[in-house]
C-alpha positions in Angstrom: -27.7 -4.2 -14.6 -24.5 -5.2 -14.0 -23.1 -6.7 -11.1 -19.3 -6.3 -10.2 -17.3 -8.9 -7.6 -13.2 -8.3 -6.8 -11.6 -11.6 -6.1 -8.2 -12.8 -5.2 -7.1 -15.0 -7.8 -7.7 -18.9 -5.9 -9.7 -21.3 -6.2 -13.5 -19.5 -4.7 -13.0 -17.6 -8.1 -13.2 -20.5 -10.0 -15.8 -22.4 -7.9 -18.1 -19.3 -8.2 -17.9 -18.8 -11.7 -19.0 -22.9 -12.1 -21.8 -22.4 -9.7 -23.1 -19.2 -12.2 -23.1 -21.2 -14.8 -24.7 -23.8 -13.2 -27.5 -20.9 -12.5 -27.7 -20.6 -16.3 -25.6 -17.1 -17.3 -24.2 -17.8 -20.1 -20.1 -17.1 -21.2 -21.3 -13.9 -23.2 -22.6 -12.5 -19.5 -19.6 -12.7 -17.6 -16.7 -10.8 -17.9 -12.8 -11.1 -16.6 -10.9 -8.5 -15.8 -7.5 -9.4 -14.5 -6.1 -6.3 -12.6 -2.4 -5.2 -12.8 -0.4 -3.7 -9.9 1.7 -1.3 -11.2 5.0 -0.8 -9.6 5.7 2.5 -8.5 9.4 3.5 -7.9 10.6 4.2 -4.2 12.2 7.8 -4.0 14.3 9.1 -0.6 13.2 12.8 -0.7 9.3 14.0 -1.0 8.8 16.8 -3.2 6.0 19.5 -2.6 3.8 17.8 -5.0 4.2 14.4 -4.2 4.6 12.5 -1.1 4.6 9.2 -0.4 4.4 9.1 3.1 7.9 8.1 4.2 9.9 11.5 4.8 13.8 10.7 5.7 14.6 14.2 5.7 12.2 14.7 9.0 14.3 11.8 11.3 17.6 13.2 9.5 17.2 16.7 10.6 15.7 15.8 14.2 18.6 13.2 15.0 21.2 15.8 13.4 19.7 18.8 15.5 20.3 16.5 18.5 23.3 15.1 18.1 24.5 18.1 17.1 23.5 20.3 20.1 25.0 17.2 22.6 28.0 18.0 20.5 28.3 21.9 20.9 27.6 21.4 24.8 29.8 18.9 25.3 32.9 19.7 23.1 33.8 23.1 25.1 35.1 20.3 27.3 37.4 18.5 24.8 40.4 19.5 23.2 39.3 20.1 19.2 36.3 22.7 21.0 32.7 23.0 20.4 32.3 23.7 16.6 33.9 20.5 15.6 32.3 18.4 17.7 29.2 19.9 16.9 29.9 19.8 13.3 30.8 16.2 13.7 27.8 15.5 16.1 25.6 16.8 12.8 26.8 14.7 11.1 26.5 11.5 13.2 23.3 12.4 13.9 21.9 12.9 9.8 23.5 9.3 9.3 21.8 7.8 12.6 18.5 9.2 11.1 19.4 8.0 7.9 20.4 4.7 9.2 17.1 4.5 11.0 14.6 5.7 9.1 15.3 3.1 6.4 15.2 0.1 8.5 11.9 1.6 9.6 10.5 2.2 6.2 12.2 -1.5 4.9 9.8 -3.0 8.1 6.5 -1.1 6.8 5.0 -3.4 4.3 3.0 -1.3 1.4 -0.6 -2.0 1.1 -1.6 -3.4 -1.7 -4.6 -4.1 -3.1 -6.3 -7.6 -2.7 -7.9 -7.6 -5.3 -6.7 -9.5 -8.8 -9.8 -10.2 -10.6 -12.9 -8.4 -11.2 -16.0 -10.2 -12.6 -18.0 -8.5 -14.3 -22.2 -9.9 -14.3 -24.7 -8.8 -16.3 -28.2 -10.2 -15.0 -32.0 -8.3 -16.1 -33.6 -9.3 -12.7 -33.8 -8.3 -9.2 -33.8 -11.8 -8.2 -31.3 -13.0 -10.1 -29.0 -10.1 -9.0 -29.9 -11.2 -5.0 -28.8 -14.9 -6.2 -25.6 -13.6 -7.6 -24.9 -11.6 -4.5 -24.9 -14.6 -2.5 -23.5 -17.0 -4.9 -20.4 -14.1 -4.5 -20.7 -14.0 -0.8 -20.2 -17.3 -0.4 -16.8 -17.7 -2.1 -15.3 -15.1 -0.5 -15.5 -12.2 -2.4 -13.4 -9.0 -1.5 -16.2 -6.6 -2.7 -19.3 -6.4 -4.6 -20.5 -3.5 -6.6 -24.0 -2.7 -8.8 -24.5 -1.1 -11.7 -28.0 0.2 -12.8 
């Protein structure tokens, strides 16, 4: 069986793979993965088959309706009339969202994964797997899987 533990890459990693040793498994036992975070590139307009959760069109269009509208009413009362202002209120408005909408995605922080190293135990008993599990636990291990 195999027993799988995702670590952050610090120092319980290494402590933890001195104390299994210690226990007796030996260097052919344990594996090291070390996991890569791939970078993925940031795009302004969703598609229909992709989305990464951060729309700009959505806060473009709503501040552009808006803005737009306040322009149409209110520009009957100024001299260039209601189409330009509400043709320059649309405008105003799609920047606004624009404007806004970045510095709210720029704030969002993307979740990454915490995990950077996966180590990999192979063990033939239950106990042994039960004293690996808490060998894990106690240096602080993200997650533990098992593999029969």
């Amino acid at each position: 069986m195999y027993i799988i533990g995702g670590f952050e890459c610090n120092t319980n990693l290494e402590l933890a793979l001195y104390e299994l040793e210690e226990l007796g498994f030996r260097e052919e036992d344990i594996f090291i993965v070390e996991m890569k975070h791939p970078r993925n590139s940031e795009r302004l307009i969703n598609s229909i088959h992709s989305s990464d959760g951060k729309s700009l069109m959505d806060s473009i269009t709503a501040w552009g309706v808006v803005v737009g509208t306040l322009g149409i009413i209110y520009g009957s009362q100024l001299l260039i009339g209601p189409i330009a202002t509400g043709l320059l209120g649309l405008v105003v408005g799609a920047m606004i969202g624009f404007l806004t909408d970045l510095k709210v995605n720029k704030n969002k922080k993307k979740k990454r994964s915490n995990i950077d190293v996966l180590l990999i135990i192979h063990c033939k008993t239950e106990e042994r797997e039960e004293k690996i599990k808490k060998i894990l636990q106690k240096f602080l291990v993200v997650t533990i899987g098992v593999h029969k």
